[in-house]
N, CA, C and O atoms as a printed pandas DataFrame, in Angstrom:
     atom_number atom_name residue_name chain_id  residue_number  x_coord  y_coord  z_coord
0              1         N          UNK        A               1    0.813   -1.206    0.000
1              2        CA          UNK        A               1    0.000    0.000    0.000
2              3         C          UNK        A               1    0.848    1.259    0.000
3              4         O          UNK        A               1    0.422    2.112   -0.778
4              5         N          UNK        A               2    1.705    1.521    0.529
5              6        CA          UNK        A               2    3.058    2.225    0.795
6              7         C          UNK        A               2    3.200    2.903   -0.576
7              8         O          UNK        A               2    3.229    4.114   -0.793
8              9         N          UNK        A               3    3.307    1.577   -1.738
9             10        CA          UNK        A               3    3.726    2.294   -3.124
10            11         C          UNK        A               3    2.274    2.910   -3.511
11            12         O          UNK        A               3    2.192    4.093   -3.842
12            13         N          UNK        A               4    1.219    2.134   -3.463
13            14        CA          UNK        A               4    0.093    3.254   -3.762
14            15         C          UNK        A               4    0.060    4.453   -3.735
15            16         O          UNK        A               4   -0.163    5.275   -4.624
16            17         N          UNK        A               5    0.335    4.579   -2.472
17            18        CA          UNK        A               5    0.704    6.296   -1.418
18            19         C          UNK        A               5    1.634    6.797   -2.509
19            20         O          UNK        A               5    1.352    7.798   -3.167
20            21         N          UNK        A               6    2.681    6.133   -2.687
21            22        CA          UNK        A               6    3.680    7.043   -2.794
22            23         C          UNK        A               6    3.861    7.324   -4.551
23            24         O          UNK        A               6    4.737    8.046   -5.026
24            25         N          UNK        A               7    3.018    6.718   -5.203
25            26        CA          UNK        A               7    2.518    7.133   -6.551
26            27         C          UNK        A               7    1.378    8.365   -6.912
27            28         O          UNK        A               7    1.334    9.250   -7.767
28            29         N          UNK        A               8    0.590    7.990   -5.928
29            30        CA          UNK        A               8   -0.636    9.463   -5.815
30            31         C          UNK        A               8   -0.271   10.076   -5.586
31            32         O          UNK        A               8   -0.284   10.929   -6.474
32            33         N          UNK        A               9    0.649   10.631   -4.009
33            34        CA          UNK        A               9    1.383   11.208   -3.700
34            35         C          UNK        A               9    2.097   12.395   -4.812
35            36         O          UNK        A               9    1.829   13.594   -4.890
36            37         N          UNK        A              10    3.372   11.361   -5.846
37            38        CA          UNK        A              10    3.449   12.084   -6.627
38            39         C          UNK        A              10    2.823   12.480   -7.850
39            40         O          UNK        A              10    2.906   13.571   -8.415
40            41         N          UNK        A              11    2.110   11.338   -8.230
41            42        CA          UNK        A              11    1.389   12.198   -9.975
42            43         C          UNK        A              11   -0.336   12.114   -9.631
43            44         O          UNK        A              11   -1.025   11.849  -10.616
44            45         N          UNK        A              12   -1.063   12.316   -8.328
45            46        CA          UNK        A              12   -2.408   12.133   -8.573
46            47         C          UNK        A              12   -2.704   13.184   -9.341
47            48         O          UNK        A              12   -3.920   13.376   -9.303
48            49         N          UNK        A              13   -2.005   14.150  -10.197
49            50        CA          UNK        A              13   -2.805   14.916  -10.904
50            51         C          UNK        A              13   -2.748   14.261  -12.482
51            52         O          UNK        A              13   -3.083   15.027  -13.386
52            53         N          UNK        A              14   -2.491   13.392  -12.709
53            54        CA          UNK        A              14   -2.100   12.834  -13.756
54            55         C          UNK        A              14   -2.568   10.929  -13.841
55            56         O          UNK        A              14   -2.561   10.096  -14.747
56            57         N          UNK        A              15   -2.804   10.913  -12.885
57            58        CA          UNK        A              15   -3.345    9.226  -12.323
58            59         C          UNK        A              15   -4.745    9.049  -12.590
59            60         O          UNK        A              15   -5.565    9.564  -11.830
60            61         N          UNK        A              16   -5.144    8.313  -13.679
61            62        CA          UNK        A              16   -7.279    8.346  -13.332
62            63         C          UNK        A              16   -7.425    7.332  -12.559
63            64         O          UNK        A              16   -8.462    7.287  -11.898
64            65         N          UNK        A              17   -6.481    6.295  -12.433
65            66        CA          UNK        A              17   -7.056    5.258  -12.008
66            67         C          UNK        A              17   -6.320    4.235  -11.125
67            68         O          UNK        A              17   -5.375    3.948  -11.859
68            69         N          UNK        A              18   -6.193    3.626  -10.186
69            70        CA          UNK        A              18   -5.341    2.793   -9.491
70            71         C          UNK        A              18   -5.981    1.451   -9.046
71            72         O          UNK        A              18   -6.838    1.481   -8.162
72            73         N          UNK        A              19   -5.576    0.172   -9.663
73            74        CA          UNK        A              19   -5.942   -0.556   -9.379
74            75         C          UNK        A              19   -5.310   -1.777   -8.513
75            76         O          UNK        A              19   -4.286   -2.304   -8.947
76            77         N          UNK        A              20   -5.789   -2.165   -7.505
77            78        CA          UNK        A              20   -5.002   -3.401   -6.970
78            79         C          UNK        A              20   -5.045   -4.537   -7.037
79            80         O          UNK        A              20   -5.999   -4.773   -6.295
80            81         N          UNK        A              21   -4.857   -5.048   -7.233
81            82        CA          UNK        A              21   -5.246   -6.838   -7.916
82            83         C          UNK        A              21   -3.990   -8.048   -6.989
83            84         O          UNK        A              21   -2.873   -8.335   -7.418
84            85         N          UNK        A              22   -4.677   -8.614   -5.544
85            86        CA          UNK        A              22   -3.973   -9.247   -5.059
86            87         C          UNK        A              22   -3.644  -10.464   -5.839
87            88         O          UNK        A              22   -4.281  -11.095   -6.684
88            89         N          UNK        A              23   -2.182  -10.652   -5.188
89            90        CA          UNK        A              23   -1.851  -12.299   -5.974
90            91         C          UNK        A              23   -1.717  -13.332   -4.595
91            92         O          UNK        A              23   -2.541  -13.267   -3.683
92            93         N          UNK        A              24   -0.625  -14.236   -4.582
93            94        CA          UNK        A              24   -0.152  -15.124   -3.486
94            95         C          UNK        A              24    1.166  -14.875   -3.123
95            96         O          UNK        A              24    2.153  -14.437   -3.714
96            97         N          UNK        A              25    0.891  -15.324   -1.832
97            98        CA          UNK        A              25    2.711  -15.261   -1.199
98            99         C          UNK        A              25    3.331  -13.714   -1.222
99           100         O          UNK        A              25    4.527  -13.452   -1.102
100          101         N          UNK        A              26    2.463  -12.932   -1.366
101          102        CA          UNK        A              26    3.090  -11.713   -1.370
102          103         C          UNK        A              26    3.851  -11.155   -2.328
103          104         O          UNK        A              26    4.657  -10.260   -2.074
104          105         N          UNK        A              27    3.605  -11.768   -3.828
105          106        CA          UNK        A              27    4.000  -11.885   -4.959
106          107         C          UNK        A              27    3.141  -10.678   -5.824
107          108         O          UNK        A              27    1.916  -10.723   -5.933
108          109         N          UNK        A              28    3.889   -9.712   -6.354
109          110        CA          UNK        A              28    2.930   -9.114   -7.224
110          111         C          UNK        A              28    3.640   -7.934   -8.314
111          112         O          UNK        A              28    4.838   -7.677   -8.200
112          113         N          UNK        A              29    2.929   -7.361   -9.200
113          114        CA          UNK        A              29    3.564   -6.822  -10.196
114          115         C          UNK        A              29    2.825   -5.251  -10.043
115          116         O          UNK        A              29    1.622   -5.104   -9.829
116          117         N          UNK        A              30    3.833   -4.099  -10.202
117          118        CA          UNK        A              30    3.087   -2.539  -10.599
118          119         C          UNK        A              30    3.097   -2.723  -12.172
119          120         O          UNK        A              30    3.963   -3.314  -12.817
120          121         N          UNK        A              31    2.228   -2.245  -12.548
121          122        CA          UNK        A              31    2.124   -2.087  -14.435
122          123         C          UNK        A              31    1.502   -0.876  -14.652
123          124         O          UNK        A              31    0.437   -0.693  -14.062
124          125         N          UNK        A              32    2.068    0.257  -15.591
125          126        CA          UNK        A              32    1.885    1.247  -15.841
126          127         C          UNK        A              32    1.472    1.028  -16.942
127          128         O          UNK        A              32    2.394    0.758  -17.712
128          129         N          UNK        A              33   -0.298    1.006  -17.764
129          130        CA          UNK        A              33   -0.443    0.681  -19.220
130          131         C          UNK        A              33   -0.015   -0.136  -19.663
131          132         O          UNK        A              33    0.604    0.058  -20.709
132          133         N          UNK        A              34   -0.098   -1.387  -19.160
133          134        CA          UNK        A              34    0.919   -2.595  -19.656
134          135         C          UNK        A              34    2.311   -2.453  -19.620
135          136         O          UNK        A              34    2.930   -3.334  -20.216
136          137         N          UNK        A              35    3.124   -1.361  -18.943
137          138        CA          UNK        A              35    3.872   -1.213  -18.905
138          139         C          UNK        A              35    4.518   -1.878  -17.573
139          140         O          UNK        A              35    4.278   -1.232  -16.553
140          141         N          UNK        A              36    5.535   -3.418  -17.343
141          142        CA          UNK        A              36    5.887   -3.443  -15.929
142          143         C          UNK        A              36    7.028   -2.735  -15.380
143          144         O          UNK        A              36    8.184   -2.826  -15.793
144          145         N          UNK        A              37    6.400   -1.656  -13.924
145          146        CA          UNK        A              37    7.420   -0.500  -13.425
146          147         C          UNK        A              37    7.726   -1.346  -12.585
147          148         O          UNK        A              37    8.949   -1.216  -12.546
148          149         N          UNK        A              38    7.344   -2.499  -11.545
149          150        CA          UNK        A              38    8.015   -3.304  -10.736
150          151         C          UNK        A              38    7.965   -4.485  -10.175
151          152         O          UNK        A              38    7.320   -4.457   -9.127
152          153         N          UNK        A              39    8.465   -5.704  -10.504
153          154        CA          UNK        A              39    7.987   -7.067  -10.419
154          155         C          UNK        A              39    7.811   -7.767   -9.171
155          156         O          UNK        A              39    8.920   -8.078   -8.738
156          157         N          UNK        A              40    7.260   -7.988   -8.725
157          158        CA          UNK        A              40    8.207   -8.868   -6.990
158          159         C          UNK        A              40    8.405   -9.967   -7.546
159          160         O          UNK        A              40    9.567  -10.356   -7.425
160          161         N          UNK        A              41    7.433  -10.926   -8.365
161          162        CA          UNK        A              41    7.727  -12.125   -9.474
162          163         C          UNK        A              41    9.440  -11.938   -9.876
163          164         O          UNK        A              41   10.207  -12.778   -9.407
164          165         N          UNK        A              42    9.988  -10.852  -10.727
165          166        CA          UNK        A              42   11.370  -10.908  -11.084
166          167         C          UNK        A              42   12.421  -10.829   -9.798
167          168         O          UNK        A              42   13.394  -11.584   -9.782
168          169         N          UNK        A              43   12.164   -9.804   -8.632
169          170        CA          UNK        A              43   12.395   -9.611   -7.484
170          171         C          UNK        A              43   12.362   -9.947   -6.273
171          172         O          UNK        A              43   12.488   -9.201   -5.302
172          173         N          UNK        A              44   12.144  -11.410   -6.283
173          174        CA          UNK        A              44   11.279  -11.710   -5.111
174          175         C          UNK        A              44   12.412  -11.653   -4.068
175          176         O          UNK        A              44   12.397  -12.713   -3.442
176          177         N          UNK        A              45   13.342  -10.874   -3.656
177          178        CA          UNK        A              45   14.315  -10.674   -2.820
178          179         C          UNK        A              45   14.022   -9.649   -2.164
179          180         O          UNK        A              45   14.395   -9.503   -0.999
180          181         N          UNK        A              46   13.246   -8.699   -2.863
181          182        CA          UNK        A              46   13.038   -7.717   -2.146
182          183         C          UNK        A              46   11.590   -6.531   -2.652
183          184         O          UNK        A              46   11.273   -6.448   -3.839
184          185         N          UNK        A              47   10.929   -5.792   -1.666
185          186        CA          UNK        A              47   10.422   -4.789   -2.287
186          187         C          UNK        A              47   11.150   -3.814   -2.703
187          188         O          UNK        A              47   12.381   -3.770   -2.711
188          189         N          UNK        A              48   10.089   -2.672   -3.208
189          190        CA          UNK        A              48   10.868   -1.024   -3.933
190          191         C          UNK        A              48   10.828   -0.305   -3.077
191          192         O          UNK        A              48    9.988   -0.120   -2.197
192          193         N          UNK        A              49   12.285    0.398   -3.428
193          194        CA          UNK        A              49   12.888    1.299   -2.205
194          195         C          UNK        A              49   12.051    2.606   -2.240
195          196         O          UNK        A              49   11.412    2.877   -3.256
196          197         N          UNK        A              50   12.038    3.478   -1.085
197          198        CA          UNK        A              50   11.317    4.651   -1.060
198          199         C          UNK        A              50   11.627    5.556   -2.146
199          200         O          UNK        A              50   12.733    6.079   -2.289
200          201         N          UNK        A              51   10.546    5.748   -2.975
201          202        CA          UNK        A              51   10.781    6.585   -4.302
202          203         C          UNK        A              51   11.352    5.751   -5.844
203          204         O          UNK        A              51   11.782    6.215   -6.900
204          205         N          UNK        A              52   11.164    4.632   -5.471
205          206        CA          UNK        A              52   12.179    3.566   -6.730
206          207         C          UNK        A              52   10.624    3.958   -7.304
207          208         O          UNK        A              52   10.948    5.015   -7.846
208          209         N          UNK        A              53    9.353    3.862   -7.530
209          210        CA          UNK        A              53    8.241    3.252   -8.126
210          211         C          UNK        A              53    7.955    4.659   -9.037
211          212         O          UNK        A              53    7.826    4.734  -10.259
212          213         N          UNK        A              54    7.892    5.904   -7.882
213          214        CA          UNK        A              54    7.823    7.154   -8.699
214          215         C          UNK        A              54    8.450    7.710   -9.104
215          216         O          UNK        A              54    8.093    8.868   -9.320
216          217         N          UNK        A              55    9.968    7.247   -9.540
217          218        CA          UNK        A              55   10.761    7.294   -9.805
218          219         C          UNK        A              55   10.601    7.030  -11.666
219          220         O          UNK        A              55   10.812    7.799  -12.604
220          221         N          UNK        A              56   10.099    5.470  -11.614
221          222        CA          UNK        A              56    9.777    4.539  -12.837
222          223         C          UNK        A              56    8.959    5.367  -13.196
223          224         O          UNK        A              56    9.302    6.035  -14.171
224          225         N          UNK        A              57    7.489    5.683  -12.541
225          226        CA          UNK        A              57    6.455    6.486  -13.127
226          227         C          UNK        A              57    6.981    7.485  -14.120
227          228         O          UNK        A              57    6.878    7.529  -15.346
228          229         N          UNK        A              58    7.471    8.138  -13.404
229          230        CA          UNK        A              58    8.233    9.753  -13.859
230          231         C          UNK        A              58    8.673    9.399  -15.393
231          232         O          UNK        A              58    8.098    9.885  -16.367
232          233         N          UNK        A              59    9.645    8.591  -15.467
233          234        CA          UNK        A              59    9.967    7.865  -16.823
234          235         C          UNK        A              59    8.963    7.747  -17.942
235          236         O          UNK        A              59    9.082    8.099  -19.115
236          237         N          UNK        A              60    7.592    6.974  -17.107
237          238        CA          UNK        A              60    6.850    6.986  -18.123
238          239         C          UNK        A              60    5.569    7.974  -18.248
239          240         O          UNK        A              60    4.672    7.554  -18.978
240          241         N          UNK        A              61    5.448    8.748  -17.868
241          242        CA          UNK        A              61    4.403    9.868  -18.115
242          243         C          UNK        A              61    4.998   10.794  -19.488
243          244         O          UNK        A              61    5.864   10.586  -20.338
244          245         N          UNK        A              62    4.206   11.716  -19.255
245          246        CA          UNK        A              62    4.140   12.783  -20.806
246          247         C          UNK        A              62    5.784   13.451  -20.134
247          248         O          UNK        A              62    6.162   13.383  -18.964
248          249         N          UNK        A              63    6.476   14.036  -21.246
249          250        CA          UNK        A              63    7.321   14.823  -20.708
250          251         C          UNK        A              63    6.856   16.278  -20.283
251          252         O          UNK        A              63    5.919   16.872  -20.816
252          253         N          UNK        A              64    7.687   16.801  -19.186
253          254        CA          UNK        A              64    7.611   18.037  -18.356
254          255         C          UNK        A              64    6.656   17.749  -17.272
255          256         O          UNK        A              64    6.302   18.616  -16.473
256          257         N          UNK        A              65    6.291   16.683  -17.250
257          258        CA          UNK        A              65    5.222   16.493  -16.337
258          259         C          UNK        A              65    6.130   16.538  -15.299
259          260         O          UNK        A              65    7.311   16.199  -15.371
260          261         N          UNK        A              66    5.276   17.164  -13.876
261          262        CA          UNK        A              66    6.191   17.350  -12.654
262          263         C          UNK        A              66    5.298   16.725  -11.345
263          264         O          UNK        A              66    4.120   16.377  -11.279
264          265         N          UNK        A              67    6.286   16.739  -10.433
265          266        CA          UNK        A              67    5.887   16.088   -9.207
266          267         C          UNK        A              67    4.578   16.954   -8.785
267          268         O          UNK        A              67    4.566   18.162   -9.025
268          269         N          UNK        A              68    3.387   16.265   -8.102
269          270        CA          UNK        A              68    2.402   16.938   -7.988
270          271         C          UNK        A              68    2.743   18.265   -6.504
271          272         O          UNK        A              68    3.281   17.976   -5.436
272          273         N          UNK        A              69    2.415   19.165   -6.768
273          274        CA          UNK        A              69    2.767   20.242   -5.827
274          275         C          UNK        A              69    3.991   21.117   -5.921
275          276         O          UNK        A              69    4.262   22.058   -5.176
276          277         N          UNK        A              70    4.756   20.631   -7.038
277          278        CA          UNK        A              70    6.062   21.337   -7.768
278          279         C          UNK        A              70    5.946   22.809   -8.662
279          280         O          UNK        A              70    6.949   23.293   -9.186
């Protein structure tokens, strides 16, 4: 939930939609438009570090787009 936060956080002005879709074992994938920003499947060593996710986001949005409140 943490990365939820910390994706709205930065682009809810740019976010329509957030969906969560549990898996097993604590196994699960972020996908931006079919796009995967972070696997735990490829990763299963570890979660994403504080800011690794909106980090990825940032990458893939429109360019000039900025952190929300910037």
């Amino acid at each position: 939930m943490s990365a939820v936060k910390e994706l709205l956080g930065a682009y809810q002005h740019v976010i329509s939609e957030v969906r969560i879709v549990g898996g097993g074992g604590g196994i699960f994938d972020v996908t931006v438009d079919g796009t995967v920003v972070f696997s735990k499947h490829a990763c299963a060593d570890r979660f994403p570090e504080p800011g690794e996710l909106a980090g990825s986001l940032a990458s893939l949005v429109a360019p000039g787009t900025r952190r929300y409140g910037t």
